[in-house]
VEXSE-334925 format. One line per field, with one value per residue (C-alpha): residue number from 1; x negated, y, z negated; residue in one letter. Coordinates in steps of 0.25 Angstrom, whole numbers, plus 2048, in hexadecimal, padded with zeros to 3 digits. Layout:
BEGIN
nr: (NUM; ...)
X: (X; ...)
Y: (Y; ...)
Z: (Z; ...)
rest: (a; ...)
END
This chain:
BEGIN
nr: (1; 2; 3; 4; 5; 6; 7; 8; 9; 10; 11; 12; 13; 14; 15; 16; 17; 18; 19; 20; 21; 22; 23; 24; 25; 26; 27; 28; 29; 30; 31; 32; 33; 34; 35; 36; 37; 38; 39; 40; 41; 42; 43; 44; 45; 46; 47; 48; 49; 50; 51; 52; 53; 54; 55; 56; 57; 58; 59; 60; 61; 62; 63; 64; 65; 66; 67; 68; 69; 70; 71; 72; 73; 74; 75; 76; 77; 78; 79; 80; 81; 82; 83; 84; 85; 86; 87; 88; 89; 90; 91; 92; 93; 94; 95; 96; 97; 98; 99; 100; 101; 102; 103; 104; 105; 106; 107; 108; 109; 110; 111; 112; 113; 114; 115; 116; 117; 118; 119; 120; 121; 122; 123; 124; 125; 126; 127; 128; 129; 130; 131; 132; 133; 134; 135; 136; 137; 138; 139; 140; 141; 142; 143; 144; 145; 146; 147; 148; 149; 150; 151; 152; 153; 154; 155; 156; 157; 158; 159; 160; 161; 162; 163; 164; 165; 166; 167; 168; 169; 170; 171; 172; 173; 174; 175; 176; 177; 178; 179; 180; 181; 182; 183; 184; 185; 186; 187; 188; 189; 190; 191; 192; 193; 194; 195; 196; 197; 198; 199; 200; 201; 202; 203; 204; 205; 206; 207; 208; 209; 210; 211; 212; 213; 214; 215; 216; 217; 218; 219; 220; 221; 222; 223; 224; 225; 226; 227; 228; 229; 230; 231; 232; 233; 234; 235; 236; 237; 238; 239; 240; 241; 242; 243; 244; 245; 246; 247; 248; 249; 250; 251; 252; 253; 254; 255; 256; 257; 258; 259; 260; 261; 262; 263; 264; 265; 266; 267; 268; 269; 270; 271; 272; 273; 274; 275; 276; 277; 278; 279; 280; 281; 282; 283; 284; 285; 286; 287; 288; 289; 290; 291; 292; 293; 294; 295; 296; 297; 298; 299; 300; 301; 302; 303; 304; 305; 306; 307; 308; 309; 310; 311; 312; 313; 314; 315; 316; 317; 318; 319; 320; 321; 322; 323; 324; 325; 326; 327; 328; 329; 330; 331; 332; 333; 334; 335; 336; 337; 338; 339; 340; 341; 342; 343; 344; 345; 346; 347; 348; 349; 350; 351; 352; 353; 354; 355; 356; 357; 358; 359; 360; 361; 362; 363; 364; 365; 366; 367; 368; 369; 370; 371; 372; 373; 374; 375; 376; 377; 378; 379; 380; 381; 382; 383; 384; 385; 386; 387; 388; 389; 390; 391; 392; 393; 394; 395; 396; 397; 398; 399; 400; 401; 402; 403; 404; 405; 406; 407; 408; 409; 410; 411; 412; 413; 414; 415; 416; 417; 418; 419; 420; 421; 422; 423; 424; 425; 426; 427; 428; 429; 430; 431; 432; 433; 434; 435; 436; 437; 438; 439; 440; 441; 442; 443; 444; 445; 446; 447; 448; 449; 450; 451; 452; 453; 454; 455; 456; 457; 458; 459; 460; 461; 462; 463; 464; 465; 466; 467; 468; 469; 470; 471; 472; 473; 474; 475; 476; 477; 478; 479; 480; 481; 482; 483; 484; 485; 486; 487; 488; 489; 490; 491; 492; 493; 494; 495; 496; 497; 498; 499; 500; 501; 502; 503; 504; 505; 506; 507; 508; 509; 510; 511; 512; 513; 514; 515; 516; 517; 518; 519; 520; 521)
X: (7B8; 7BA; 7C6; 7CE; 7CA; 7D9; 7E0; 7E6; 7F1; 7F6; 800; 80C; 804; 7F9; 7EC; 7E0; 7D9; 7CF; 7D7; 7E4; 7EF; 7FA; 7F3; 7FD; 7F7; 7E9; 7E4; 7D7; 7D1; 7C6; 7BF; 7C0; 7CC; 7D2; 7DC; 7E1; 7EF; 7FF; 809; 80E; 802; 7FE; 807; 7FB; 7F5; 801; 803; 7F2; 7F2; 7F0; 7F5; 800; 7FF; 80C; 805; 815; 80E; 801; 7F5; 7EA; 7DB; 7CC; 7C8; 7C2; 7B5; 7B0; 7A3; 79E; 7A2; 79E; 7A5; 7A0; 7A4; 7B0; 7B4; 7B0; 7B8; 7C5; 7C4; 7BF; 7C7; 7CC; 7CA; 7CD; 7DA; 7D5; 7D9; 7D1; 7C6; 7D0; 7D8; 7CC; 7C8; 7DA; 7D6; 7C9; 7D0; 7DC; 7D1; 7CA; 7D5; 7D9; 7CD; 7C9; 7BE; 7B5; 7A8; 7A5; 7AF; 7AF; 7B7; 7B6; 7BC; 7BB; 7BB; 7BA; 7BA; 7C9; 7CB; 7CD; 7C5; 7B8; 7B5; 7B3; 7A6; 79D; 7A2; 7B0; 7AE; 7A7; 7B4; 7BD; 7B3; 7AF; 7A0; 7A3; 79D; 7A3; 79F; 7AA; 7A4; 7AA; 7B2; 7A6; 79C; 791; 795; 79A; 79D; 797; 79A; 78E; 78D; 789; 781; 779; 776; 76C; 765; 75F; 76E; 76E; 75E; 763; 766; 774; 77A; 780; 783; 793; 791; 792; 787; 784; 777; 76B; 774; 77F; 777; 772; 77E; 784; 779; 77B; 78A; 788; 77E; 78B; 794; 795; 792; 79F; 7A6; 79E; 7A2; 7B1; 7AF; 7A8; 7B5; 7BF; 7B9; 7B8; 7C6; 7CA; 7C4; 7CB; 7D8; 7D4; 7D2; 7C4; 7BC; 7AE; 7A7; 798; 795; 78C; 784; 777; 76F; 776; 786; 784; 77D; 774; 77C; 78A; 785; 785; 792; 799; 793; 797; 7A6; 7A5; 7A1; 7AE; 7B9; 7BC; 7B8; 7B3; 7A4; 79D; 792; 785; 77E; 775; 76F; 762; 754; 74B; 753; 750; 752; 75E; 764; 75E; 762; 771; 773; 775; 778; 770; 768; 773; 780; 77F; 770; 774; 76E; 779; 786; 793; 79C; 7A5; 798; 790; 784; 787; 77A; 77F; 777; 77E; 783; 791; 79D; 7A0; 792; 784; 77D; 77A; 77C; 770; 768; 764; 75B; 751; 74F; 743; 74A; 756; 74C; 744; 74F; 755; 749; 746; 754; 756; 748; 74D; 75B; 764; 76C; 769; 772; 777; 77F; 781; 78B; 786; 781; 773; 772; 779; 76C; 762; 766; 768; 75C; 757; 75C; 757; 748; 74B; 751; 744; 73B; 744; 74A; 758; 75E; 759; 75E; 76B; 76C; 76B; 777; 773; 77E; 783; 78D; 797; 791; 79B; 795; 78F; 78D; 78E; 77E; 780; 789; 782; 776; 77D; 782; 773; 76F; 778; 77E; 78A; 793; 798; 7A5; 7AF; 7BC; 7C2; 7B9; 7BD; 7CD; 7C9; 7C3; 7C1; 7CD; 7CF; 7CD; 7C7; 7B9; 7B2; 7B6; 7B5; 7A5; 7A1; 7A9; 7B3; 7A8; 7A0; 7AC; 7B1; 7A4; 7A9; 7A9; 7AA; 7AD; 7B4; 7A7; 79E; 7A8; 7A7; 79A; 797; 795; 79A; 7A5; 7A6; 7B0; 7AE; 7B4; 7A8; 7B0; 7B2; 7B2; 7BE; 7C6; 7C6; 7D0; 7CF; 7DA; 7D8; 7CA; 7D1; 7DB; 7D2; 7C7; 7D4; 7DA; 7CE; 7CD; 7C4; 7CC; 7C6; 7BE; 7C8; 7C6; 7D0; 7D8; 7D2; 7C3; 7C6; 7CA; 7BF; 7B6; 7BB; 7BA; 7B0; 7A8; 7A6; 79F; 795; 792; 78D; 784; 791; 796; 79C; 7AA; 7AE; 7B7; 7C0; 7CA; 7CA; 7C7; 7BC; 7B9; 7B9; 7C6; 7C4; 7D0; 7DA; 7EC; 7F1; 800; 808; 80B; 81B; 822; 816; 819; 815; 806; 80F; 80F; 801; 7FC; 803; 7FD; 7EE; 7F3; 7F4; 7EF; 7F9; 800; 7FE; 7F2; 7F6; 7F4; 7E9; 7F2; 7E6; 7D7; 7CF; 7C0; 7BA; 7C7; 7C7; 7D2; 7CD; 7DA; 7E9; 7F3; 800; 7FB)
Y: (4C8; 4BB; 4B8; 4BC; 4B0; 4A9; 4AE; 4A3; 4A5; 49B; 49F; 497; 48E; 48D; 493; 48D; 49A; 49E; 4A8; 4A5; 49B; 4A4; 4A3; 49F; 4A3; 4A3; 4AC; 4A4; 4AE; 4A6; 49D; 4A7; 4A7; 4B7; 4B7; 4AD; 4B2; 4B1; 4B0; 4BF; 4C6; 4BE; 4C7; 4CD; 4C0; 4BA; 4C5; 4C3; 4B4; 4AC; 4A2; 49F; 492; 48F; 488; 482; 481; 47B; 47A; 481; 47D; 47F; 477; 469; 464; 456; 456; 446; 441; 437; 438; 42D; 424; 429; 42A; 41B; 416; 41F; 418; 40A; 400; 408; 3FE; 408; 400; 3F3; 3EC; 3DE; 3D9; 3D2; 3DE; 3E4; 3DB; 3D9; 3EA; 3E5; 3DC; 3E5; 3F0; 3E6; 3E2; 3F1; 3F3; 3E8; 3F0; 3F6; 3EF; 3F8; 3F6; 401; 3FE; 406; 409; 3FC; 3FB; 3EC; 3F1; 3ED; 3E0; 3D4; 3CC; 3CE; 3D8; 3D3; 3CB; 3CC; 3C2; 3C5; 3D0; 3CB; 3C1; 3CE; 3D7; 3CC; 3D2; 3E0; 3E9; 3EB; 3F4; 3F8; 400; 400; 40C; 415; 411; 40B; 3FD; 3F5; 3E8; 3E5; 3DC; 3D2; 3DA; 3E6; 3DF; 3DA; 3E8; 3E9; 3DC; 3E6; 3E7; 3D9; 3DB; 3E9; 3EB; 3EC; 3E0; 3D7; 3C9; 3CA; 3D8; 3E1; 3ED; 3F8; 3FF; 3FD; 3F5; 3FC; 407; 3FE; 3F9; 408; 40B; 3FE; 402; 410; 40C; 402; 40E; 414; 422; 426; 41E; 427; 434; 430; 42C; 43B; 442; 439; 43D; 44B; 44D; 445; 450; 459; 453; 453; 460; 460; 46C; 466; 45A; 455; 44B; 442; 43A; 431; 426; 41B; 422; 428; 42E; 439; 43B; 43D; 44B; 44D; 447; 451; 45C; 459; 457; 462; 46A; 464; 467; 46D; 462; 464; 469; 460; 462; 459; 44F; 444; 43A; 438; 43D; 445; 446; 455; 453; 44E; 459; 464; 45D; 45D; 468; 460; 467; 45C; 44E; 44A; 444; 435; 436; 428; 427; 41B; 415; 415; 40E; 407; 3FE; 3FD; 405; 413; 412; 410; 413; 406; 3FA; 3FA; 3F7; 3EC; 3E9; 3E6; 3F0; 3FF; 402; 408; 414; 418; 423; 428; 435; 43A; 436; 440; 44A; 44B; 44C; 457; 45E; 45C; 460; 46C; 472; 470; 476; 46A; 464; 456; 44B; 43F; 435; 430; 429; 422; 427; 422; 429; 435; 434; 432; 43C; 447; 444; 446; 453; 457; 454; 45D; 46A; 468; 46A; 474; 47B; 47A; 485; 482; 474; 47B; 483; 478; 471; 464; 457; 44B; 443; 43A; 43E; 433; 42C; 438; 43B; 447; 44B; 44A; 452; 45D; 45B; 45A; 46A; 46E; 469; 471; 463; 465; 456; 452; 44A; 440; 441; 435; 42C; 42F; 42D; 41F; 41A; 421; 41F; 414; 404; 40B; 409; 411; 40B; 3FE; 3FF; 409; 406; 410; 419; 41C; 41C; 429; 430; 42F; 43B; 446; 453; 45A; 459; 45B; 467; 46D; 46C; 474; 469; 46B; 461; 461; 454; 44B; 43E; 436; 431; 427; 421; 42B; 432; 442; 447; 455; 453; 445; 449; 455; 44E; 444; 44C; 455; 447; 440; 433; 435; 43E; 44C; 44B; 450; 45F; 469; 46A; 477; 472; 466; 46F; 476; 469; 467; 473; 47D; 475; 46B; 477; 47B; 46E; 471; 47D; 484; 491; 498; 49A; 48B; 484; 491; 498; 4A5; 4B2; 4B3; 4A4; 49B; 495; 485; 480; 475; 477; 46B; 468; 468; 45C; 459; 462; 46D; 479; 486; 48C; 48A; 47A; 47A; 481; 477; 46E; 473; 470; 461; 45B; 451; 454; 44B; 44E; 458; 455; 45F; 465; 46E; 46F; 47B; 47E; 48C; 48F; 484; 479; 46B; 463; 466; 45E; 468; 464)
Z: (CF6; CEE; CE9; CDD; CD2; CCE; CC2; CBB; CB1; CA8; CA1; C95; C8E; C82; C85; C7A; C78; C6C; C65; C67; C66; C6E; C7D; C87; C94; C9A; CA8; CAF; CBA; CC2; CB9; CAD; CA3; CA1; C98; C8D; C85; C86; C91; C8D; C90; C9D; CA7; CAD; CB1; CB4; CBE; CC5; CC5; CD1; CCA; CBD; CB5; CAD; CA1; C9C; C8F; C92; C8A; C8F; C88; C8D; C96; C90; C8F; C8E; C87; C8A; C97; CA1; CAF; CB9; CAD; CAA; CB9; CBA; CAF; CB4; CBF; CB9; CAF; CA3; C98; C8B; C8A; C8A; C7D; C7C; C87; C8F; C92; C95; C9F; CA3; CA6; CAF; CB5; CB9; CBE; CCA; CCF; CD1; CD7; CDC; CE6; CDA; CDA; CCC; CC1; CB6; CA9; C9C; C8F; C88; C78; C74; C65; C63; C6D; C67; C72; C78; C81; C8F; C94; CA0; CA6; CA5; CAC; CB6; CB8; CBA; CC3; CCD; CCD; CCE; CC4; CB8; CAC; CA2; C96; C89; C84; C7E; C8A; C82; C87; C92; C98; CA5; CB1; CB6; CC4; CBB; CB3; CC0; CC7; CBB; CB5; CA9; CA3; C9D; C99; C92; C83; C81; C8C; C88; C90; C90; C98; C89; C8D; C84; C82; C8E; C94; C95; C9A; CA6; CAA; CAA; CB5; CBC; CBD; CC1; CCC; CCF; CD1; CDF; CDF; CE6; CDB; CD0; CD5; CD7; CC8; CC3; CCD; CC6; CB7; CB9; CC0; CB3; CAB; CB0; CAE; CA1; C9E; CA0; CA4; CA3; C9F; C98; CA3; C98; CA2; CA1; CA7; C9E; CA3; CAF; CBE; CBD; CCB; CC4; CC1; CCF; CD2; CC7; CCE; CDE; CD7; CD0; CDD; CE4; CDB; CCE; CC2; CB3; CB0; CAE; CA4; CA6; C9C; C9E; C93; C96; C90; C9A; CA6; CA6; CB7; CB6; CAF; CB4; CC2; CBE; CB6; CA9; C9A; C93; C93; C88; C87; C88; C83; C7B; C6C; C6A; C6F; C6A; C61; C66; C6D; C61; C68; C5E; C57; C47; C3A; C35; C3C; C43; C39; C44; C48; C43; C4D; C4A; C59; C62; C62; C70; C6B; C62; C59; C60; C6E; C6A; C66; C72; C7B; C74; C73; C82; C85; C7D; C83; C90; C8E; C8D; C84; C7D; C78; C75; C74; C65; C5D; C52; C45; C48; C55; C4E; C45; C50; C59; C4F; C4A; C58; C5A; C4C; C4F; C5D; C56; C4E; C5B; C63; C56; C51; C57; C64; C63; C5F; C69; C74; C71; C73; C71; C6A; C72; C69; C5A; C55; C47; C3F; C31; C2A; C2C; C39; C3C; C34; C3E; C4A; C46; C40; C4E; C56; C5E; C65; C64; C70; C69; C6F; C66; C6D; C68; C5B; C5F; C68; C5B; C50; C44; C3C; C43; C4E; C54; C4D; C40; C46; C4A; C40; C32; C2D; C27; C33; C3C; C32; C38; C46; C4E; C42; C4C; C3E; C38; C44; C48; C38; C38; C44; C51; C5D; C61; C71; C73; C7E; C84; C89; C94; C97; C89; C86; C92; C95; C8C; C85; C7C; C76; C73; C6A; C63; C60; C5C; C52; C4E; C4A; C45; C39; C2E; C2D; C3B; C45; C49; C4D; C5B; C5E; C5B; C63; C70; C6D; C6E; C7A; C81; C7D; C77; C82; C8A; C7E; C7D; C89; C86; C8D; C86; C93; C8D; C93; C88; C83; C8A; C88; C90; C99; C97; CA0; CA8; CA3; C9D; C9C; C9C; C95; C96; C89; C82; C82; C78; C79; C81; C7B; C74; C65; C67; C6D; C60; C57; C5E; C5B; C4C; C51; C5E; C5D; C6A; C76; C7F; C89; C96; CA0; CAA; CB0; CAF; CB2; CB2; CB4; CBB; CC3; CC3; CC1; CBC; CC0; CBD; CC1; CD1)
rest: (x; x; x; x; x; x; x; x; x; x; x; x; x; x; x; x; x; x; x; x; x; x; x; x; x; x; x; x; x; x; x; x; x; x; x; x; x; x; x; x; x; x; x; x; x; x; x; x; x; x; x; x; x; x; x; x; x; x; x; x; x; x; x; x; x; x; x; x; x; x; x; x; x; x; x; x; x; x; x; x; x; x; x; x; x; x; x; x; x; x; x; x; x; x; x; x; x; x; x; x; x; x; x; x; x; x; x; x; x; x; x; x; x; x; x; x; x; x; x; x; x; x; x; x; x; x; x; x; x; x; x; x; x; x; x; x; x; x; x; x; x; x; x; x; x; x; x; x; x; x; x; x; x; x; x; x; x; x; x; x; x; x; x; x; x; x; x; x; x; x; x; x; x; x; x; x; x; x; x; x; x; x; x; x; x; x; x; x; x; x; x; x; x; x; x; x; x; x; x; x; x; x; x; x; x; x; x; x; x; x; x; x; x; x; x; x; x; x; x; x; x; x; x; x; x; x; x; x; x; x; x; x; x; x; x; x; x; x; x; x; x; x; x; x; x; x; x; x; x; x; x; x; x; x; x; x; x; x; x; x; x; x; x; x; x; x; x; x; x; x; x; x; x; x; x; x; x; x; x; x; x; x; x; x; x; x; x; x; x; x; x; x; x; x; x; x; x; x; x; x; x; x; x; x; x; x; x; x; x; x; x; x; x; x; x; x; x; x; x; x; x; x; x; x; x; x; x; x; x; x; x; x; x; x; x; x; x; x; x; x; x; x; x; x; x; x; x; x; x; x; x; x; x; x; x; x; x; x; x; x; x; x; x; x; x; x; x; x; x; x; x; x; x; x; x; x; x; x; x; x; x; x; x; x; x; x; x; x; x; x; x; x; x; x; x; x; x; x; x; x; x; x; x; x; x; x; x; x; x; x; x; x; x; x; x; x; x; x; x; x; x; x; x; x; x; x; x; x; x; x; x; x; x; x; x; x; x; x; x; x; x; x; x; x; x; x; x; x; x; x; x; x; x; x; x; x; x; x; x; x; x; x; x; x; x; x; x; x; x; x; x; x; x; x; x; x; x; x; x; x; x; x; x; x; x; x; x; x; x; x; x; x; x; x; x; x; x; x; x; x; x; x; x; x; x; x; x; x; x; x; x; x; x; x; x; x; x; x; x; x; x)
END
């Protein structure tokens, strides 16, 4: 006879139930929650449980979900030189500097998080780092992973790099070849080294209160392989889900061979802002170009239709107002061969959505797109003086990231980090996405924890009671210790009203009942 599944009670805190704000207490048998309410009416499970968990006026939410990850780059850059602090292109390389003679035994250097938009000096050449790395590898991608600077001994695994559009002779790479040098540095990287770096990402994820996560993987980011990886790890210890994507047209295979939810995710139609490569209707405030546009209208129109005939969802990766344009347009041509409700039905995605007009937003509803969003994007650079002002002018940069109207018109908002260009972090992803920098484009606090929770699973084509915690539903959620001064339901319900609290901090993390972070030892 097997044995009797664990009953769970968790008991004198604040349970985020639909229905009611009073829930103190929560009983988790198995993998299954049975019983959401107050701390008076839990004698009976107090008296069955295995086990009693004295919350001490913890928050207890849903398990989180990050819809647009990438882990073996994420892992790498944990491990690598964090550059996000960086305030001129000396200190950049003063950080460079510092990390070799740490680890004086890597023969690949990984560096990320640049943003040269605010030095006052030029960012760092080729030959500078070449000065500091002593001809090891080096690649350190700015902080939106559109560009990088490279090291010579990269450049050399592959002669096309400097032939490729996009390089330029200080070692700036964007575009072709910055593509080519991602695979150059990939082949670089021991495979030991890879899997240790996927481990680290997911543990952090967990940490985080993480319960699963979109692995948004392609040719130009990532290993085919790395869906592998996740999937020996996950059969060794308890880890976030990990939800499969990969950006590349065609790779029917592929998909089918790992289990994949879509041929989407990175799927580039542009780049990003902060490089310049977003594709723009009108120049760059700061710049004569209009950025670049990776793919055309019957391009998205075929793979949507191939992909939604085959049972998988589409998407891509768009920023710019022209490849808002192009790529709705595409999907526009497809709902016209497949039918609109069919293309409704599919769920198909739009990673990032960032510079979009008014129509646009009423086509992304009629289609039935769900947004794959990254509120700290908006918090990193969005307001007055930041990038986006900067590279777009003040008008343009007021259209950035609308979620109130992509949400009041009907779009589902399931947030995201893109790490590594923003760290895991559910609750700098709400505040951000309830205190947004546009007037009139923040969204409430409950909407924003529904963004990052349920929403991340129907994103996903996932409506198995994942994402809400209520009876009979699944047993994925997250205890967060109060804040200082918060120690009862009554200041957690004021602070709905607010979100001005300091993040609280994940104390445990629990997937399907199964434990995958805990910090009380």
């Amino acid at each position: 006879m097997p044995a009797p599944e664990p009953r769970v009670l968790l008991r004198g805190g604040h349970v985020l139930t639909p229905g009611r704000d009073d829930a103190t207490a929560l009983a988790v048998e198995g993998g299954t929650v049975r019983w959401v309410g107050r701390d008076d009416d839990a004698a009976a499970w107090t008296a069955d449980a295995t086990e009693v968990v004295e919350l001490d006026g913890a928050l207890v939410t849903p398990g989180f979900v990050d819809a647009h990850v990438h882990l073996a780059s994420t892992g790498l850059a944990q491990r690598g030189v964090d550059l996000t602090t960086a305030r001129s292109g000396r200190e950049a390389l003063d950080l460079l500097t510092a990390h070799v003679r740490a680890h004086g035994a890597d023969v690949v250097v990984i560096g990320h998080g640049w943003d040269d938009s605010t030095w006052p000096d030029d960012r760092p050449t080729r030959a500078q780092l070449d000065h500091v790395l002593q001809g090891r590898i080096g690649y350190l991608s700015r902080i939106d992973s559109h560009s990088a600077l490279v090291s010579s001994s990269l450049v050399d695994a592959d002669p096309s790099i400097v032939t490729s559009a996009g390089w330029r002779d200080d070692g700036w790479v964007e575009r072709d070849a910055h593509h080519r040098c991602r695979l150059a540095l990939d082949a670089a990287i021991p495979a030991t080294q890879r899997r240790e770096a996927i481990g680290r990402a997911l543990g952090s994820a967990a940490a985080a209160g993480l319960v699963s996560v979109h692995e948004l993987g392609a040719p130009h980011l990532s290993e085919e392989t790395d869906f592998a990886v996740v999937a020996s790890l996950l059969a060794e210890r308890p880890l976030p889900e990990v939800v499969g994507y990969w950006g590349e047209p065609e790779a029917w295979e592929l998909a089918e061979r790992h289990g994949l939810a879509g041929l989407a995710g990175d799927l580039c139609c542009d780049g990003a802002v902060g490089s310049r490569t977003a594709a723009l209707l009108e120049p760059y405030a700061d710049d004569a170009g209009s950025g670049h546009l990776y793919l055309e209208r019957d391009e998205v129109a075929a793979h949507v239709v191939a992909c939604t005939g085959r049972g998988l969802q589409a998407g891509f990766h768009v920023i710019g107002d022209a490849a808002v344009a192009t790529v709705l347009a595409g999907f526009a041509d497809a709902a016209e061969v497949v039918g609109l409700d069919v293309l409704r039905a599919a769920r198909h995605r739009l990673e990032h959505l960032e510079l979009v007009d008014v129509a646009a937003v009423a086509e992304v509803a009629r289609l039935g797109l769900h947004a794959s969003v990254q509120p700290c994007f908006d918090s990193t650079w969005g307001g007055p003086g930041g990038l986006y002002e900067r590279r777009l002018g003040t008008a343009r940069a007021l259209r950035m990231n609308p979620f109130a109207e992509l949400a009041a018109a009907g779009v589902p908002l399931a947030f995201g980090s893109d790490a590594p260009v923003t760290p895991f972090g559910a609750w700098p992803a709400v505040r951000a996405a309830v205190e947004h920098r546009t007037p009139g484009q923040g969204i409430g606090l409950d909407a924003a924890i529904a963004a990052h929770t349920v929403a991340g699973w129907r994103a996903a084509r996932r409506d198995d009671g994942h994402g809400v915690l209520a009876v009979g539903h699944p047993a994925s959620y997250a205890v967060w210790d109060a804040p200082e001064g918060v120690t009862s339901a009554g200041a957690w319900e004021a602070a709905r009203a607010t979100c001005r609290l300091p993040a609280p901090v994940c104390r445990t993390t629990v997937h399907d009942g199964r434990v995958l972070h805990d910090s009380t030892g």
